[in-house]
C-alpha positions in Angstrom: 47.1 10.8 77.5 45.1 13.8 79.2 47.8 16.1 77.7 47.4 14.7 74.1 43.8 14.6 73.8 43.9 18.2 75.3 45.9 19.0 72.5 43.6 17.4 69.5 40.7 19.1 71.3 42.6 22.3 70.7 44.0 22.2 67.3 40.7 20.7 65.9 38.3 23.1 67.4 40.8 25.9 65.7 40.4 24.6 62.4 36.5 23.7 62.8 36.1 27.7 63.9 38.6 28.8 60.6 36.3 27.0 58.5 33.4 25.9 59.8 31.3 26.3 56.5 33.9 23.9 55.0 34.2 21.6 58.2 32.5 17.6 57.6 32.0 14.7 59.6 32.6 11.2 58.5 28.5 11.0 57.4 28.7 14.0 55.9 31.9 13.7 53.4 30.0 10.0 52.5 26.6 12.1 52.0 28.4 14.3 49.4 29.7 11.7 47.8 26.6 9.8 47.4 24.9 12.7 45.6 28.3 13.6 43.5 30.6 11.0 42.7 30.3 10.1 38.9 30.2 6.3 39.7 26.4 7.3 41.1 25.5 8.4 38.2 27.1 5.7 35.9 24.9 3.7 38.2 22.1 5.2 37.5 22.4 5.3 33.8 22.8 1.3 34.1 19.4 1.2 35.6 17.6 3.6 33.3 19.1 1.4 30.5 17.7 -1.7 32.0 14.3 -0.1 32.1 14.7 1.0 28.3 15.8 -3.1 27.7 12.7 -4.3 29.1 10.5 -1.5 27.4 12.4 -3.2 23.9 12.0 -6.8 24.5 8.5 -5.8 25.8 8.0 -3.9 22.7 8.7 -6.9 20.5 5.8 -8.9 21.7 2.9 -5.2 20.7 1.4 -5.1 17.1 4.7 -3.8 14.8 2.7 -1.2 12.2 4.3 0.1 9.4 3.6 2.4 6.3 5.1 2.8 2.7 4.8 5.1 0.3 5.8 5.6 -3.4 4.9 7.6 -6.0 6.4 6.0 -9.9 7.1 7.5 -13.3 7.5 4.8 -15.8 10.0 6.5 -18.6 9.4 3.8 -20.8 6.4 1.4 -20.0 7.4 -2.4 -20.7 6.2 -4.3 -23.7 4.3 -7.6 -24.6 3.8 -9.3 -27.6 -0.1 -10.7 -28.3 0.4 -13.6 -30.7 -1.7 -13.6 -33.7 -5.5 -14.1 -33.6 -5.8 -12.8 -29.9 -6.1 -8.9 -30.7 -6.1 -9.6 -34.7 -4.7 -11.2 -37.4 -1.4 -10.1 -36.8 0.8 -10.3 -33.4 0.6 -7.0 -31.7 2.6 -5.4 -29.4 1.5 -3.5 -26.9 2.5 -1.0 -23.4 1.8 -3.0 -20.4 0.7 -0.7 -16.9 0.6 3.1 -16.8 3.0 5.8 -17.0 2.2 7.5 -13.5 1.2 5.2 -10.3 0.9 6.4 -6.5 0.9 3.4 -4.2 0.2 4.0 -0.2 -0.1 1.0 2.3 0.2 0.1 5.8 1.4 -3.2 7.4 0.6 -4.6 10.8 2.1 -8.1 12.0 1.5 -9.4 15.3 2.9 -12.1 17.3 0.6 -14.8 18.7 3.1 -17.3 19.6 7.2 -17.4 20.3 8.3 -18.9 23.4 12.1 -17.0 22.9 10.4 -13.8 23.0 8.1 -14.5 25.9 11.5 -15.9 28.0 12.9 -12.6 26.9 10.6 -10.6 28.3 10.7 -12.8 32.0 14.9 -11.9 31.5 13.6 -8.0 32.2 12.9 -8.8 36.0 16.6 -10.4 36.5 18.2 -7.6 34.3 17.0 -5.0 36.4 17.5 -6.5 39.6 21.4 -6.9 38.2 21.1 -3.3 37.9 19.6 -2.5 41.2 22.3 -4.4 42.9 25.0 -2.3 40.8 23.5 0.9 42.4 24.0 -0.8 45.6 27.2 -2.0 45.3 28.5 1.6 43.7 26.9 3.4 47.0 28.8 0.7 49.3 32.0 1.4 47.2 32.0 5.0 47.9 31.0 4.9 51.4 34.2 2.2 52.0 36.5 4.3 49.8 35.6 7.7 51.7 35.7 6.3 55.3 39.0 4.5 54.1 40.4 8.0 53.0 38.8 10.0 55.6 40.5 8.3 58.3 43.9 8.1 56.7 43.3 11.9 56.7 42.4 11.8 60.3 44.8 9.8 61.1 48.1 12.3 59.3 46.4 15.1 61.1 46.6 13.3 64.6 50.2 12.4 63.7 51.0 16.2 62.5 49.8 17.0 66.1 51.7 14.9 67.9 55.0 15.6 66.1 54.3 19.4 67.3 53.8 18.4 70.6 57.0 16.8 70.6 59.0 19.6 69.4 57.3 21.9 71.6 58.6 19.2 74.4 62.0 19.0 72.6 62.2 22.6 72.1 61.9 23.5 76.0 64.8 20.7 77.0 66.7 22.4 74.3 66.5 25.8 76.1 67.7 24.3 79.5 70.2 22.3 77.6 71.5 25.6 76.1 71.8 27.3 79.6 73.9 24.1 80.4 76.0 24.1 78.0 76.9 27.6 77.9 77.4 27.2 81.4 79.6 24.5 81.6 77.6 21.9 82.8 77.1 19.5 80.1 79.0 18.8 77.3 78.5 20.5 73.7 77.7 17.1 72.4 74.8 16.5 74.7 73.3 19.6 72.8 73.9 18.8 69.5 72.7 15.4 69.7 69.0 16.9 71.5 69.5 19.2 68.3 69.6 16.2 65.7 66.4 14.8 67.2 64.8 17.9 67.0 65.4 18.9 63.4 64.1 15.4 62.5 61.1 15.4 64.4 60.9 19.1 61.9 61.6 17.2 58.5 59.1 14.4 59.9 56.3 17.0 60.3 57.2 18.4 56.9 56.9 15.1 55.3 53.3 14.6 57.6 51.9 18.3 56.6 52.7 17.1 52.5 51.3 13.7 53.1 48.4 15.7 54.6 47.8 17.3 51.4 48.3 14.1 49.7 45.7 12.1 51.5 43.0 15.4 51.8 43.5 15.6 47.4 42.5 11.5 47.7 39.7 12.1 49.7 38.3 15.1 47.8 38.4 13.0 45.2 36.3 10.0 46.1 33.7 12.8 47.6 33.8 14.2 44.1 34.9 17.8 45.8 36.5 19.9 43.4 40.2 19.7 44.6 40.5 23.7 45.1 37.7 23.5 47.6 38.8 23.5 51.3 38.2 20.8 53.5 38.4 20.6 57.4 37.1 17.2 59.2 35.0 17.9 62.1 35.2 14.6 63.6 37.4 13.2 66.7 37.7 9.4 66.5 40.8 9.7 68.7 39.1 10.8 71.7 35.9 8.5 70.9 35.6 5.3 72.8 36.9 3.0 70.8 33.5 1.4 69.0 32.3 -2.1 70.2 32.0 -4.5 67.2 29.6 -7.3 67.0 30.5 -10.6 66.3 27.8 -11.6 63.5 27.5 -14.5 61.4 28.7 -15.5 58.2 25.8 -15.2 55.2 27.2 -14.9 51.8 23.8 -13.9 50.4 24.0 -10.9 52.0 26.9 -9.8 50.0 26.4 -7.8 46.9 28.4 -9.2 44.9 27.1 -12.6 45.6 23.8 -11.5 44.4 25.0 -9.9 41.8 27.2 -13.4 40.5 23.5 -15.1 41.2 21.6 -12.7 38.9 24.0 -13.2 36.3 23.8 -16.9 36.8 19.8 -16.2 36.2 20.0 -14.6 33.0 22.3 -17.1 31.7 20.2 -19.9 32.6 17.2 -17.7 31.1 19.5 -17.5 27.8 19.7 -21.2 27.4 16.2 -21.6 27.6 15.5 -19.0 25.2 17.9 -20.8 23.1 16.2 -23.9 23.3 13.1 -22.3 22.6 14.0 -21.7 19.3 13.4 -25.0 18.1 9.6 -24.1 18.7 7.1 -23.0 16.2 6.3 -19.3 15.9 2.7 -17.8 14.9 2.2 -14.6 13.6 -0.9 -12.8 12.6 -0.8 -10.1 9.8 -2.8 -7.6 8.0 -2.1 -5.2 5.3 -4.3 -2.2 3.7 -3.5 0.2 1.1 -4.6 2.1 -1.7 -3.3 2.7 -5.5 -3.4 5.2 -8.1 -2.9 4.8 -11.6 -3.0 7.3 -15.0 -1.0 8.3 -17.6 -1.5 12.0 -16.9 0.5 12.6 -14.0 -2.7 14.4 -12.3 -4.3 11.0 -12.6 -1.5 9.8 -10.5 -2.7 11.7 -7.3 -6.5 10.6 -7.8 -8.7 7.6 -8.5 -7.4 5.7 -5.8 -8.4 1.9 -5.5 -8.3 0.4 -2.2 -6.7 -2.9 -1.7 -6.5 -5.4 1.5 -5.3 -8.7 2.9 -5.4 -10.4 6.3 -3.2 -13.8 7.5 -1.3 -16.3 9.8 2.1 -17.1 9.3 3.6 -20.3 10.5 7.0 -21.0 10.8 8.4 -24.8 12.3 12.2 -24.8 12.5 13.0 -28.5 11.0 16.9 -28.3 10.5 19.8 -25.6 10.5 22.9 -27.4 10.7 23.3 -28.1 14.5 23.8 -24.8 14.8 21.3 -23.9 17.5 22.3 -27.1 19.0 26.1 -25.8 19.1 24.5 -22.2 21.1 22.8 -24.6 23.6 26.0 -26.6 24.7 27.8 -23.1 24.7 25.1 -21.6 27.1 25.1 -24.7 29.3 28.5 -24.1 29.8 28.2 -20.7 30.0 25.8 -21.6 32.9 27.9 -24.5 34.6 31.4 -21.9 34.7 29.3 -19.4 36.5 28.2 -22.3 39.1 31.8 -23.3 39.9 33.1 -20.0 39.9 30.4 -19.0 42.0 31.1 -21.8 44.5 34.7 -20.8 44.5 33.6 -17.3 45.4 32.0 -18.2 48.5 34.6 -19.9 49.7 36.6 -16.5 49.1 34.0 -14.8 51.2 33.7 -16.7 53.6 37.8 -16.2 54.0 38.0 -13.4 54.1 35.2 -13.0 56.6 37.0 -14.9 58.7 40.5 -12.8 58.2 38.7 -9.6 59.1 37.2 -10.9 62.4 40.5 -12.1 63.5 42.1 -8.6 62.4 39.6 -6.8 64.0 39.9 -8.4 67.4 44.0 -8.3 66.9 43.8 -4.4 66.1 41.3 -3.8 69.0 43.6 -5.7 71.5 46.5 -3.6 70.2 44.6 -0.3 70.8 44.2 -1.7 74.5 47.6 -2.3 75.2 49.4 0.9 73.1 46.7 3.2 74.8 48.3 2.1 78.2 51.5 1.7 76.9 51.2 5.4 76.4 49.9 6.3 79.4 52.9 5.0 81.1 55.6 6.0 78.8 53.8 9.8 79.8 54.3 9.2 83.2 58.2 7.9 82.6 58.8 10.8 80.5 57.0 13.7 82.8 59.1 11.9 85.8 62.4 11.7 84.6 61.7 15.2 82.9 61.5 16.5 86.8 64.4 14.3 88.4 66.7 15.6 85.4 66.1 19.0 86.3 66.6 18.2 90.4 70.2 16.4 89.1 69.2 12.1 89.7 68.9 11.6 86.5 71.6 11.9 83.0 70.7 13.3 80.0 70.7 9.7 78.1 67.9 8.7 80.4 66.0 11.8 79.3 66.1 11.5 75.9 65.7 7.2 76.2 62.0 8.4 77.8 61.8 11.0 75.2 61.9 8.6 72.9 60.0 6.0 74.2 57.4 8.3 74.7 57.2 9.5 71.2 57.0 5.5 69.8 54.2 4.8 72.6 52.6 7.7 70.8 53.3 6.7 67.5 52.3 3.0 67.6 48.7 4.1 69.3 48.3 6.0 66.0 49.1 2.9 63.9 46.8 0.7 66.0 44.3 2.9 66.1 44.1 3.7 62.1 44.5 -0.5 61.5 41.1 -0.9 64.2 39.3 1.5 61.7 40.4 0.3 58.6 40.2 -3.5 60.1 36.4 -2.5 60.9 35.8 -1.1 57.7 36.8 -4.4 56.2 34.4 -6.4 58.1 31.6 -5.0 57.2 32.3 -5.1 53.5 32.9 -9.1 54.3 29.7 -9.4 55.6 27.6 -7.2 53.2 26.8 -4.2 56.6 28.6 -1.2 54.7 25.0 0.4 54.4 24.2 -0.2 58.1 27.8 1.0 59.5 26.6 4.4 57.4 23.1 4.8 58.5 24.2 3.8 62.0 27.3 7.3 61.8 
């Protein structure tokens, strides 16, 4: 085990002095994509929006002014026929208005009274605490799906290493095979077969360096790094202590998404009292002022203006509309009931899968335990049979057996080791911690 984290120690602090500027830790690669992931800034757009909703329901409740304008050329003025012995003996017609009229007013209404609007406005709080919590939950997404990526990155990279190891291992029983042979000692086919298992431990480091570039692409892409940029981890979680994790107790409120289903479940149960609301009378105060010109020389349309004015309270009391706001109060309450069961359901889910991820995590650490010593003495097999096969006690097969053994002792630390992290990472998304595992990096 001293051997391999000697190695790792090696090939990483090459590739942090090739490119150091490009070179991140696990809080650093989450940092970056914080700050440039789109999803951020969806987020953010959600919350500005929010903020513009309450500014409109706000809005609907302020004095509402208006102003109109026209300006009117009667062609042809209407008519009116005066019966006889009003304007003279005869019945007269005559032109009714002027040719030429400029009419400018203004309009201001203002609600005193409406109980939907007022519910409205108390919806704004809910609303933007629903988008809050969507910023939070967007930053916990992107700091589980980089750590996820970043140690499957990690992980190929620690697996690239050790396949090297292994054919630089492979490559030196190879040479004293090859004396052998050629010498008459072993058999050509104890030579070839050594061969075989070297050229696939080649086409498995092949497939690991593409995979590599696989998993590095995936993980540019939930930083939001251009994919042409370079990136080097600086990191060594193999040759960390394996982290202690605290056993912590099960609170579904401290799950996003559990607030988020209860601020939903608040706005809906806003919605069916604003529904109901409706059947409550509405007041409204208004006021009008304007001013009017009249002449049937068009200059005496743009002069001579007469003011005009008018003041009053409108009441309107909702008596009958067909059961239809009735209808929109049994769909809300239903509305309302569906997101209570589902959100009961959805606890249970949580609390589930809490429960699954302690028992993985404590099943992935004890695996570390025992493949970290299983390594240790398939090592000390492999580095002892390597010396009594070149003193002559021991055959070939046993070599290659330890060989072997060796090299899936190594391999199954690797799997362990990228289940603990992954089995972590899962934990504290079931118990709503994602932001404390980052702050805590």
């Amino acid at each position: 085990m001293k051997r391999l984290a000697a190695f790792l120690i090696i090939t990483f602090g090459a590739g942090l002095t090739a490119s150091a500027q490009q070179s991140r830790s696990l809080k650093e690669c989450i940092d970056y994509g914080l700050q440039h992931f789109g999803t951020m800034r969806v987020a953010q757009y959600q919350v500005e929006t929010a903020n513009q909703q309450a500014r409109q329901a706000l809005g609907q409740y302020l004095p509402q002014v208006s102003g109109t304008g026209n300006f009117t050329d009667n062609l042809k003025l209407q008519t009116t026929l005066l019966p006889a012995g009003f304007a003279g003996p005869e019945p007269r017609r005559i032109s009714l208005g002027s040719k030429y009229q400029t009419n400018l007013s203004a309009q201001l209404t203002q609600t005193i009274y409406d109980k939907s609007l007022l519910i409205g406005i108390k919806a704004n709080e809910a609303n933007q605490k629903l988008a809050d919590l969507s910023v939070r939950q967007t930053r916990e997404e992107i700091i589980y799906n980089i750590a996820s990526n970043y140690y499957q990155v990690f992980i190929v990279q620690q697996q690239i290493a050790l396949l090297k190891d292994n054919l630089e291992r492979t490559q030196q029983v190879l040479n004293i095979l090859k004396l052998q042979r050629d010498n008459g000692v072993i058999q050509p086919i104890d030579y070839t077969n050594t061969e075989v298992s070297f050229n696939n431990t080649r086409s498995q480091l092949s497939l690991s360096e593409n995979n590599l570039a696989l998993a590095l692409n995936r993980l540019k892409y939930q930083m939001g790094l251009p994919q042409e940029a370079e990136l080097t981890l600086s990191d060594s979680l193999l040759i960390k202590k394996v982290p202690t994790v605290e056993e912590a107790n099960f609170s579904a409120q401290s799950l996003i998404s559990y607030q988020k289903a209860t601020a939903n479940l608040d706005l809906q149960r806003l919605q069916l009292l604003r529904t109901k609301a409706g059947y409550q009378p509405t007041l409204n105060f208004s006021a009008s002022y304007g001013t009017l010109a009249l002449g049937n020389q068009l200059a005496d349309g743009f002069r001579n203006f007469t003011g005009f004015g008018s003041i009053g309270l409108r009441l309107n009391i909702p008596i009958f509309d067909g059961f239809q706001r009735d209808a929109q109060i049994q769909q809300n309450r239903l509305t309302v009931m569906t997101q209570e069961e589902q959100l009961r359901l959805n606890t249970a889910a949580y609390q589930l899968q809490f429960s699954n991820a302690q028992t993985q995590i404590q099943k992935s650490k004890t695996n570390i335990q025992n493949d970290d010593r299983n390594v240790k003495l398939a090592q000390e097999v492999y580095n002892i049979t390597t010396l009594q096969y070149k003193q002559g006690t021991k055959s070939l097969t046993d070599l290659i057996n330890a060989d072997n053994s060796y090299r899936q002792a190594q391999s199954n630390y690797i799997n362990s080791l990228i289940n603990f992290y992954q089995a972590r990472l899962d934990l504290e998304q079931s118990q709503g911690s994602l932001l404390t595992f980052y702050n805590q990096l």
